[in-house]
Backbone as CSV, one residue per row, in Angstrom:
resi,resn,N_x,N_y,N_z,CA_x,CA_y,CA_z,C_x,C_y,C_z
1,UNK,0.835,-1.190,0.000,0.000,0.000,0.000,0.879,1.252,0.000
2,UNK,0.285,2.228,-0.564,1.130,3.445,-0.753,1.319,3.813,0.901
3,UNK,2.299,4.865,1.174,2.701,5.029,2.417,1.522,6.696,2.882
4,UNK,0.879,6.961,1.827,-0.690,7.997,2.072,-1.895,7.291,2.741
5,UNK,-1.896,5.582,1.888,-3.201,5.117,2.250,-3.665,4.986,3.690
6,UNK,-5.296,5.146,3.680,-5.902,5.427,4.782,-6.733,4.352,5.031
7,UNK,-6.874,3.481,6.143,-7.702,2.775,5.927,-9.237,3.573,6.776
8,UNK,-10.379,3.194,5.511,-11.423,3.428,6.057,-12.383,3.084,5.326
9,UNK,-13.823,3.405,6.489,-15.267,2.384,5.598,-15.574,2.840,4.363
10,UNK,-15.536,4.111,4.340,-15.741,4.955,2.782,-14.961,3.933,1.728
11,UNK,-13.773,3.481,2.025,-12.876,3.334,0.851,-13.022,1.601,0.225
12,UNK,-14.201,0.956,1.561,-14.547,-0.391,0.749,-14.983,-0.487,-0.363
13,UNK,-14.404,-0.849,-1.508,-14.679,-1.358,-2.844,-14.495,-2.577,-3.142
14,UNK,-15.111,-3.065,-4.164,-15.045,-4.437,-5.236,-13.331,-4.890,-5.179
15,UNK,-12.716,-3.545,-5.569,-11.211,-3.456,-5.646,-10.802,-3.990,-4.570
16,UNK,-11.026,-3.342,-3.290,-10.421,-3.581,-2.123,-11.008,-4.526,-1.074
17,UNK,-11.471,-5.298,-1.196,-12.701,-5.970,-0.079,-11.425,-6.955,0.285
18,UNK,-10.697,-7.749,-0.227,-9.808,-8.615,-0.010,-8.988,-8.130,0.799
19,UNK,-8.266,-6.825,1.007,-7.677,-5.928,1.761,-8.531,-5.975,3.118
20,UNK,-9.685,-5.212,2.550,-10.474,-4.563,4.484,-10.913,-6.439,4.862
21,UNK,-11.658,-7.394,4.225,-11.244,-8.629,4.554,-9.961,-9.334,5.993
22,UNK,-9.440,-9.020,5.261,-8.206,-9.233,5.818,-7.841,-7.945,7.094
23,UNK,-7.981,-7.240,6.880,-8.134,-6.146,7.833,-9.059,-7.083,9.237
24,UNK,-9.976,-7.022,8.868,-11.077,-7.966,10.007,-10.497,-8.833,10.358
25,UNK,-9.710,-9.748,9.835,-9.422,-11.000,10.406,-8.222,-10.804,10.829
26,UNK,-7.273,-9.836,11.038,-6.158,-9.247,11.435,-6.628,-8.839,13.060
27,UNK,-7.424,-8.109,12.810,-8.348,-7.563,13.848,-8.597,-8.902,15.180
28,UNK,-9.820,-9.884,14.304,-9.939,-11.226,15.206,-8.698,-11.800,16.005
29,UNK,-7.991,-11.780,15.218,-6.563,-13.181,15.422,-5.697,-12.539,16.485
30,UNK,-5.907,-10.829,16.402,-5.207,-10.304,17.613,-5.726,-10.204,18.585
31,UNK,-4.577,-10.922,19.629,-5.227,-11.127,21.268,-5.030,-9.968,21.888
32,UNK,-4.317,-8.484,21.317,-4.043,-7.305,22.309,-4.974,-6.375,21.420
33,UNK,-5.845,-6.616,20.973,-6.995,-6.011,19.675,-7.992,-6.118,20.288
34,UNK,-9.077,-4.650,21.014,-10.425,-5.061,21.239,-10.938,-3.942,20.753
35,UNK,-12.276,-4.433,20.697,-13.224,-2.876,20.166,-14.385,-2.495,21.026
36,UNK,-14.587,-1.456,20.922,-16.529,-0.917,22.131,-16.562,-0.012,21.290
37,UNK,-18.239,0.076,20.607,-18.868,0.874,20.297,-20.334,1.241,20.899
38,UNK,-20.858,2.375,20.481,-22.072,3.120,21.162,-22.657,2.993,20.211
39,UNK,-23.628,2.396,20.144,-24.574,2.435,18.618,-25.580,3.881,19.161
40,UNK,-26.192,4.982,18.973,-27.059,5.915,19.523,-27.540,6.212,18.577
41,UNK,-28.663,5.850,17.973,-29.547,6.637,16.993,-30.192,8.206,17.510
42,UNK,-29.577,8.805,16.641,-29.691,10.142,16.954,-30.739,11.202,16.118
43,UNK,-31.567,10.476,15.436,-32.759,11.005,14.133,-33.356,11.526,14.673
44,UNK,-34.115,11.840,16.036,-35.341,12.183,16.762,-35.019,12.470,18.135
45,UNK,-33.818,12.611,18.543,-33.357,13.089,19.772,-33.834,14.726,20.363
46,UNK,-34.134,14.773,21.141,-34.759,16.374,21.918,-33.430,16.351,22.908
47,UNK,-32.929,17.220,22.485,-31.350,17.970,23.512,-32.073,18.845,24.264
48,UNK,-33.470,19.455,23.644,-33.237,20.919,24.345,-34.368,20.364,25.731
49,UNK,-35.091,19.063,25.728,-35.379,18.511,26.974,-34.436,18.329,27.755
50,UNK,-33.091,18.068,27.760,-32.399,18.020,28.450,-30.924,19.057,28.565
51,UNK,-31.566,19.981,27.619,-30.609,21.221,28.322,-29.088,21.202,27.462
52,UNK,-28.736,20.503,26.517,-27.832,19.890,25.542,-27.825,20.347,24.816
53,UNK,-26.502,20.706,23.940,-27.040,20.820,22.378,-25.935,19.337,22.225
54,UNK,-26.382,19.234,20.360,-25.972,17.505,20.411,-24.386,17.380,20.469
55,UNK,-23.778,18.627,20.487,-22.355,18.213,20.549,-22.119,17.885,22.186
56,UNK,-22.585,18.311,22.782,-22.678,17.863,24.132,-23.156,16.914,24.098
57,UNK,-23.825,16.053,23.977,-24.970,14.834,23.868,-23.485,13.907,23.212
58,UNK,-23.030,13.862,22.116,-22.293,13.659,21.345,-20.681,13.202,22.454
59,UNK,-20.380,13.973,23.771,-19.453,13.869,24.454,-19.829,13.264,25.491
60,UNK,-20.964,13.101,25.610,-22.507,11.994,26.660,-21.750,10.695,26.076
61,UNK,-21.809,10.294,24.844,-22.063,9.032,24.219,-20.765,8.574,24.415
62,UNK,-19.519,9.372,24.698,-17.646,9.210,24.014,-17.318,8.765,25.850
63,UNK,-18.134,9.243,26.941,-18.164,8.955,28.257,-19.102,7.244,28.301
64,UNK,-19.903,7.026,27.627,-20.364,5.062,27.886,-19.632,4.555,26.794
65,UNK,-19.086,4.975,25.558,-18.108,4.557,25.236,-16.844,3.870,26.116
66,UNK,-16.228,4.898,26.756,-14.981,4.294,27.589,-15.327,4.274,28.920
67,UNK,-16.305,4.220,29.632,-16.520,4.152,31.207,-16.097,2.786,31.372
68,UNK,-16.737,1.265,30.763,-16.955,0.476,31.107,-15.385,-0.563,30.797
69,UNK,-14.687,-0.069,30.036,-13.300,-0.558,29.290,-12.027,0.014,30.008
70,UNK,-12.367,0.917,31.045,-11.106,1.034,31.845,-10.593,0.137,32.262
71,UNK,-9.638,-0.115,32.262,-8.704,-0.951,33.038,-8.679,-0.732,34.591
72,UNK,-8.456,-1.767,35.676,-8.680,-1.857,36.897,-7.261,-1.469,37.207
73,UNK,-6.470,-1.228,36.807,-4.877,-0.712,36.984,-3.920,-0.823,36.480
74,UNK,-3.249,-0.009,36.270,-2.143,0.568,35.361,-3.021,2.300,34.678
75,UNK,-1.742,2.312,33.612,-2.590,3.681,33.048,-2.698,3.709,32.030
76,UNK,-3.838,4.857,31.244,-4.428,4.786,29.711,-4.293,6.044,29.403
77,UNK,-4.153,6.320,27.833,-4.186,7.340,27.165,-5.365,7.278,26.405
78,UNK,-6.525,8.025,25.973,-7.754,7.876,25.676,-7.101,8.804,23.789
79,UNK,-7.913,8.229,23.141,-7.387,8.907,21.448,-8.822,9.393,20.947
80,UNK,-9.081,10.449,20.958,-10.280,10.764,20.044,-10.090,11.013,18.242
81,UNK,-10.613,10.535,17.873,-10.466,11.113,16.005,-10.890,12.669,16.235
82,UNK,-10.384,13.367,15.670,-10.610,14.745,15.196,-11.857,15.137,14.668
83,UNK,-13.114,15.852,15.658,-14.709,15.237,15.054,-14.377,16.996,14.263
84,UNK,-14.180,18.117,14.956,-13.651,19.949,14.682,-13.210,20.075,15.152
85,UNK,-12.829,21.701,15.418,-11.402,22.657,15.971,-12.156,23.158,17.118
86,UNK,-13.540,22.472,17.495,-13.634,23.177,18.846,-13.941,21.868,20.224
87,UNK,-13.102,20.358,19.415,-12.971,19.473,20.476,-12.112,19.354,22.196
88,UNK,-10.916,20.460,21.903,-10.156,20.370,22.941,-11.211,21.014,23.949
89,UNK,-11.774,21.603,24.727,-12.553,21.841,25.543,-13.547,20.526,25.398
90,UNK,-14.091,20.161,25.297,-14.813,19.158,25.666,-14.227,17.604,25.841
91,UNK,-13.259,17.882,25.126,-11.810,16.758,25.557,-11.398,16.916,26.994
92,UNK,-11.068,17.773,27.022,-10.742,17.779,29.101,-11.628,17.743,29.965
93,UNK,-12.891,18.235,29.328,-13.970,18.330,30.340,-14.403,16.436,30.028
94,UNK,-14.366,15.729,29.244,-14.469,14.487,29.366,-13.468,13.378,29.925
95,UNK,-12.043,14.098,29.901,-11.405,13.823,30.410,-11.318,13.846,32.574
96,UNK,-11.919,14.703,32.475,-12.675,15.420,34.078,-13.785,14.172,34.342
97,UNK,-14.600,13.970,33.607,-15.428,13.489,33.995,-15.291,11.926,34.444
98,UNK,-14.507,11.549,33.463,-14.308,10.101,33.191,-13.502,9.638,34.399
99,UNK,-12.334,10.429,34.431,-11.645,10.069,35.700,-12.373,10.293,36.914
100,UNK,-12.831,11.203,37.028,-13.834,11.579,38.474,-14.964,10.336,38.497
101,UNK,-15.387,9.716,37.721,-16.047,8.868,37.957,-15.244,7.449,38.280
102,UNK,-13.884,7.249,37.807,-13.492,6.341,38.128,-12.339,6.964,39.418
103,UNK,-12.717,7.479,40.305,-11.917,8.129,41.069,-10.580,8.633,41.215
104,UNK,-10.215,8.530,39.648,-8.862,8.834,39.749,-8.412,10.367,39.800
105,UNK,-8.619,10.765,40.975,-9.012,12.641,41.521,-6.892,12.742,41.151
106,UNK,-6.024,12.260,40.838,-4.809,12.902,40.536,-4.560,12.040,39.358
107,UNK,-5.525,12.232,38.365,-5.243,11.407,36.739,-4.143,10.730,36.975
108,UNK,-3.627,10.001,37.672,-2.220,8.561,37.497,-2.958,7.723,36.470
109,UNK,-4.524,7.191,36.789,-4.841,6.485,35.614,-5.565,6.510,34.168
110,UNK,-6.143,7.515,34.261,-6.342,8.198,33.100,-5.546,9.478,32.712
111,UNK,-4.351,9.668,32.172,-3.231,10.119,31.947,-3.938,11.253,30.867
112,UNK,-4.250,11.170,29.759,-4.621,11.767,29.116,-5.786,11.389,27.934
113,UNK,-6.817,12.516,27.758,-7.359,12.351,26.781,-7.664,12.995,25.854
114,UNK,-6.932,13.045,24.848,-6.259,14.053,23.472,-6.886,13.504,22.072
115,UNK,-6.883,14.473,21.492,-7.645,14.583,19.968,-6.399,14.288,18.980
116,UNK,-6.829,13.474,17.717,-5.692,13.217,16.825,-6.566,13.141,15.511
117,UNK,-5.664,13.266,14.415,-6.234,12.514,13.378,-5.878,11.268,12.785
118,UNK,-6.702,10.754,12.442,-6.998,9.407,12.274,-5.858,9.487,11.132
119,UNK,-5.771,9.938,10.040,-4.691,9.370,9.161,-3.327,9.829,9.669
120,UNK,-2.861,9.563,11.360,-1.499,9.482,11.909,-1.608,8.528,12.244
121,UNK,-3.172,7.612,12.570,-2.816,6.697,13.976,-4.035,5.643,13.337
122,UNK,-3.141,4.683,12.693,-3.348,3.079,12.161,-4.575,2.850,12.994
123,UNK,-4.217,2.520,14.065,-5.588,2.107,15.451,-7.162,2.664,15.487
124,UNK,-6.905,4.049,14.889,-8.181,4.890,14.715,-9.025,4.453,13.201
125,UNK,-7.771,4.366,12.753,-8.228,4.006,11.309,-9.463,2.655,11.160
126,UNK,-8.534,1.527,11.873,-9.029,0.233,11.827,-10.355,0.510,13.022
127,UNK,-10.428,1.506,13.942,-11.579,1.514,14.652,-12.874,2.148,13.237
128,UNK,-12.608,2.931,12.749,-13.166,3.349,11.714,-14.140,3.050,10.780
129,UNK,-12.944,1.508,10.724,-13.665,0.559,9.860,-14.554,-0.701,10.291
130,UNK,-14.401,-0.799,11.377,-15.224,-1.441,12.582,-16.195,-0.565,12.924
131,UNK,-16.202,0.586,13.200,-17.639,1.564,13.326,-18.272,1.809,12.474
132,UNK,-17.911,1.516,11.094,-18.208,1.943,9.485,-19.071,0.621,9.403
133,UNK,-18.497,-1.090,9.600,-19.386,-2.013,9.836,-20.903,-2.088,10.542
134,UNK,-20.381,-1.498,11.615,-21.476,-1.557,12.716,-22.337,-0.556,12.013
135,UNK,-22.347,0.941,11.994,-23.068,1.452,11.619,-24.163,1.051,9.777
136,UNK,-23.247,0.193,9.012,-24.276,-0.417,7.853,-24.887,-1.344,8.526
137,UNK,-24.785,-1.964,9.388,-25.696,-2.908,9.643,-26.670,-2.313,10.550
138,UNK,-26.752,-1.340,12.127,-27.707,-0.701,11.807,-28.298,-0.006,11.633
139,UNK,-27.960,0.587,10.211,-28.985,1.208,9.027,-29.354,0.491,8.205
140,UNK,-29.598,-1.433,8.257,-29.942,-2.082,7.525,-29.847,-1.822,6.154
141,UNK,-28.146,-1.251,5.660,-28.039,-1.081,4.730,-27.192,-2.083,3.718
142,UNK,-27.434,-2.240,2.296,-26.827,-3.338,1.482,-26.888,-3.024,0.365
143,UNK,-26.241,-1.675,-0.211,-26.262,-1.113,-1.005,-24.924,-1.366,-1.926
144,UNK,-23.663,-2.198,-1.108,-22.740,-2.270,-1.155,-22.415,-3.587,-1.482
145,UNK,-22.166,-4.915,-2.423,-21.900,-6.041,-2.027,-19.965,-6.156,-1.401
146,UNK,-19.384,-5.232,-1.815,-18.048,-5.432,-0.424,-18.315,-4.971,0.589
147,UNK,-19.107,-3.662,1.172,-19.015,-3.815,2.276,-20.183,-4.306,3.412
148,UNK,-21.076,-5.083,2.266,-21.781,-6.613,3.181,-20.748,-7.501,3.113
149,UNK,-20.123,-8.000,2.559,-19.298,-8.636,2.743,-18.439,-8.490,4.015
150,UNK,-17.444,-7.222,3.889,-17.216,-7.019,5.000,-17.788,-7.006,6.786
151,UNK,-18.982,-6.958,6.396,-20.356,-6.710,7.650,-20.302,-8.065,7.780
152,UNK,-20.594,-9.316,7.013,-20.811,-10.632,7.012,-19.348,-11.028,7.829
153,UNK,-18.206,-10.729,7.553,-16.802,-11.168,8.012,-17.034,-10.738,9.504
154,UNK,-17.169,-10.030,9.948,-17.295,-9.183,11.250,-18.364,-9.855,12.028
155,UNK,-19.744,-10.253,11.405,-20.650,-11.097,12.327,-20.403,-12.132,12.657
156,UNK,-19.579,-13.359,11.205,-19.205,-14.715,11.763,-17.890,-14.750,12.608
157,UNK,-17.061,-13.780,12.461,-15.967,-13.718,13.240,-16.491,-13.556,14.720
158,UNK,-17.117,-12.483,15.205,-17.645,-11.555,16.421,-18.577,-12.689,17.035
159,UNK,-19.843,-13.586,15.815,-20.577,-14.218,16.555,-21.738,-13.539,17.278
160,UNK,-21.770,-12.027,16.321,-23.060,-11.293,17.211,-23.516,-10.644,15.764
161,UNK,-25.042,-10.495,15.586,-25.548,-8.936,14.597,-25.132,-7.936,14.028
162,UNK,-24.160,-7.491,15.311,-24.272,-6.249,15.499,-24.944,-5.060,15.515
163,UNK,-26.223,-5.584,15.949,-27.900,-4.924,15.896,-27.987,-4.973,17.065
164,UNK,-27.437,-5.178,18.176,-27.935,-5.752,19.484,-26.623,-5.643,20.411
165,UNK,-26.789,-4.797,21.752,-25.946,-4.935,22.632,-25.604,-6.611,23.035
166,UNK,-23.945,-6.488,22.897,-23.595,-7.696,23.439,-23.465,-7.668,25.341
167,UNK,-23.296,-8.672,25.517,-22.705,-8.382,27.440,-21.603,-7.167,27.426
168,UNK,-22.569,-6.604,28.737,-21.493,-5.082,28.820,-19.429,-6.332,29.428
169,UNK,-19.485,-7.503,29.514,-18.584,-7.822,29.876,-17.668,-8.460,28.123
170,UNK,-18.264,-8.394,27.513,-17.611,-8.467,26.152,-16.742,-7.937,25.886
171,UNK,-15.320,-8.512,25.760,-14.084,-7.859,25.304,-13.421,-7.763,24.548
172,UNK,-13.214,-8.016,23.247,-13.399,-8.473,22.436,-14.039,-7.571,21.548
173,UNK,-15.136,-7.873,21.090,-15.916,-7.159,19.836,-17.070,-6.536,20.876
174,UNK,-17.221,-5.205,21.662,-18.591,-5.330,22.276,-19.158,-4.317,21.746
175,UNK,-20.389,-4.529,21.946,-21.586,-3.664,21.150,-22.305,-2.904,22.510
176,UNK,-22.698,-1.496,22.753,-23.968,-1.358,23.497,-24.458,-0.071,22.691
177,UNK,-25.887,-0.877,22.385,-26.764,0.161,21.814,-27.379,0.470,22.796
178,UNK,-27.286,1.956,22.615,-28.092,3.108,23.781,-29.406,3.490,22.914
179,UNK,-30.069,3.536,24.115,-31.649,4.691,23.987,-31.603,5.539,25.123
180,UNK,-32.775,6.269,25.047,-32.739,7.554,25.444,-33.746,6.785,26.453
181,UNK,-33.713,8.032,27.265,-34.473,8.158,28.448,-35.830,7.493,27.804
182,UNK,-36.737,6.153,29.105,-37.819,6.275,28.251,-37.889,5.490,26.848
183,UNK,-37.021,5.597,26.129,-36.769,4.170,24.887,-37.819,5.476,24.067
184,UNK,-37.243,7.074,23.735,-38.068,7.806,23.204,-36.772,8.239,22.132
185,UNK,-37.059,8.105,20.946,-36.189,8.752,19.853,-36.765,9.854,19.319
């Protein structure tokens, strides 16, 4: 691969499926390789019931993202993809939060949690394409025959939908789809 290429869900093609393929099963076979995603359908959400606007809501979702995947000891560096130029404030303030909930009141274990872009950091990339999965499947979409394909590699590997929260103890491939207060979209 050229030393530019990026891996990501956009870039599944006919051409490339053998590549992101293999990507997935690179993914499986590694034992220091896990993934957590937030599935949150966000079409019909009311922020202003709860006082939010959705980029806040949006830093709601990046907090049950990593609450449950901390590590019980040692220390972590948290990587956000680059969503705009007005993430660093809500980066520390999630960074605040996350640790305060896991009591770490002098960050030793949550060290830092910093914004990057994804075409520096391989790891973000391949999360990318694992969130790029999850999200076609659910939008029950199959518009694509590589990247059903790819979606198909990821379910028999994973052993789950990916329509459906797996055990919040899933380590590995875990899924938790959120609803809103109420199960109201």
């Amino acid at each position: 691969m050229p030393h530019d290429f990026e891996i990501k869900w956009t870039k599944v093609s006919p051409a490339k499926v053998g590549f992101y393929l293999d990507v997935v099963d690179y993914f499986f076979d590694s034992t220091h390789l896990n993934f957590r995603t937030v599935v949150a359908p966000k079409g019909k959400l009311d922020h202003s019931e709860f006082n939010q606007t959705h980029d806040d809501w949006y830093y709601k979702m990046m907090f049950y993202l990593v609450r449950n995947v901390l590590p019980a000891s040692g220390s972590v560096h948290i990587y956000l993809d680059k969503k705009d130029t007005r993430g660093g404030v809500k980066a520390r303030k999630l960074h605040d939060v996350t640790a305060n909930a896991a009591y770490d009141f002098d960050r030793s274990r949550i060290r830092r949690v910093q914004i990057v872009e994804s075409h520096h950091v391989g790891l973000l990339q391949l999360a990318d394409l694992l969130l790029g999965a999850v999200n076609y499947a659910n939008r029950g979409m199959s518009t694509s025959a590589a990247k059903s394909q790819v979606v198909q590699r990821i379910r028999e590997r994973s052993g789950y939908e990916l329509t459906r929260s797996t055990l919040p103890t899933e380590r590995k491939f875990n899924v938790f789809v959120w609803r809103p207060q109420g199960g109201r979209l």
